[in-house]
Every structure is written in structure tokens, then in C-alpha cells.
C-alpha positions in Angstrom: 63.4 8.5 101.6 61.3 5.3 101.1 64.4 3.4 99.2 66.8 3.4 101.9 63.9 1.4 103.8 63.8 -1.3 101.1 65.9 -4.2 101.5 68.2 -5.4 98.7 65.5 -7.9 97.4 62.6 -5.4 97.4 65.1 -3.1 95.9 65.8 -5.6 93.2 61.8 -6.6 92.8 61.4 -2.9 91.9 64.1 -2.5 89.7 62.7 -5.9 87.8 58.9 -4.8 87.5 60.5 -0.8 86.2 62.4 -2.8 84.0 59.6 -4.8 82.0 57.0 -1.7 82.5 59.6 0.3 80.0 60.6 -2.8 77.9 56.5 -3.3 77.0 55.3 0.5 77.5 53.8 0.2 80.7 52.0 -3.2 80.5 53.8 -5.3 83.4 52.9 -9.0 82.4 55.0 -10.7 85.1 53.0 -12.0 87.7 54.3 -13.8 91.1 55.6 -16.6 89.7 57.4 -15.5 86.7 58.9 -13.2 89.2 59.8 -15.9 91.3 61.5 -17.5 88.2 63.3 -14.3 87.3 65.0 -13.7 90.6 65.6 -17.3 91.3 64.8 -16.7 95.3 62.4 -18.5 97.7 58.8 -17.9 96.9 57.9 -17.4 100.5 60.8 -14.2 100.7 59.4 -12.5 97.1 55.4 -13.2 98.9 56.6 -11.4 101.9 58.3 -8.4 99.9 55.7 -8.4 97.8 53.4 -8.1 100.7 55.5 -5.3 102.3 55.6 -3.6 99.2 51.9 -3.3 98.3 51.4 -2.0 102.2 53.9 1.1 101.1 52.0 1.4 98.1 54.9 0.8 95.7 53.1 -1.9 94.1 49.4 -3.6 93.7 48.8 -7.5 93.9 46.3 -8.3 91.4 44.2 -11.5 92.4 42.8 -14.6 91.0 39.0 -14.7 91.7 40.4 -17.7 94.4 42.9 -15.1 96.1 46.0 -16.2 94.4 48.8 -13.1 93.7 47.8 -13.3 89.6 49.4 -9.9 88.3 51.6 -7.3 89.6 51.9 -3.6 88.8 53.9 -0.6 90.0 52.4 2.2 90.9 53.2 5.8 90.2 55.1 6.3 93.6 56.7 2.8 92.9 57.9 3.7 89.6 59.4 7.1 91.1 61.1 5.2 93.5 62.1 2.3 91.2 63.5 5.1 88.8 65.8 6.5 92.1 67.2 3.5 93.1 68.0 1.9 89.5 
């Protein structure tokens, strides 16, 4: 199973973005930063969780026009496996 590959902060990024999907119906507002703000870790780890995430297809990186990480959002198979591990 994909979760028991996630480390504890990927783990907890997914079980914050399942969190604010269901708190505001499915419209996921937080974007790097706020996420960054929330989990009060480095900003380089979340970027390379994020990163690893998005590759597995648990989440997509929404981008500035100038490449900066502007939105997030969990896919179906991210919410499935947010959903198992929270």
C-alpha cells in the first residue's frame, strides 16, 4: 500500500489538505505557503514532499504563471489514501 511508503510529514501534508477539502466541500484554498504556516516545518522539507507527492500522483502543484507552487489539490487517489491513513 502507497501509505506505508509516505513518511510521517507527507502523511501529515495529506491528512491537512483531506482535512480543509471536507471542511470547504472540496475547494482546497491552502497553497504552499499557508501550508508551510500550518505545519510550522522548513519550507525546503514540505517543497520536497510536495514534490514526491505530486510524482505519486497524490497531489497536483498548481503554478503561478512565473513557476511558483501557487495552489494545491488532492487528487482522487490522494484523497483515498488520505482517507486510509487519517
Amino acid at each position: 500500500m502507497a501509505a506505508r511508503r509516505l513518511s510521517r510529514l507527507q502523511r501529515h501534508i495529506l491528512r491537512c489538505l483531506l482535512r480543509q477539502y471536507q471542511h470547504t466541500n472540496g475547494v482546497i484554498a491552502m497553497g504552499h505557503r499557508e501550508l508551510v504556516q500550518t505545519l510550522r516545518q522548513d519550507k525546503s522539507n514540505i517543497s520536497h514532499s510536495l514534490h514526491t507527492l505530486a510524482a505519486r500522483g497524490l497531489i497536483v502543484i498548481g503554478r503561478t504563471p512565473g513557476g511558483k507552487a501557487d495552489s494545491l489539490d488532492l487528487t482522487a487517489e490522494g484523497r483515498k489514501v488520505a482517507s486510509e491513513i487519517a
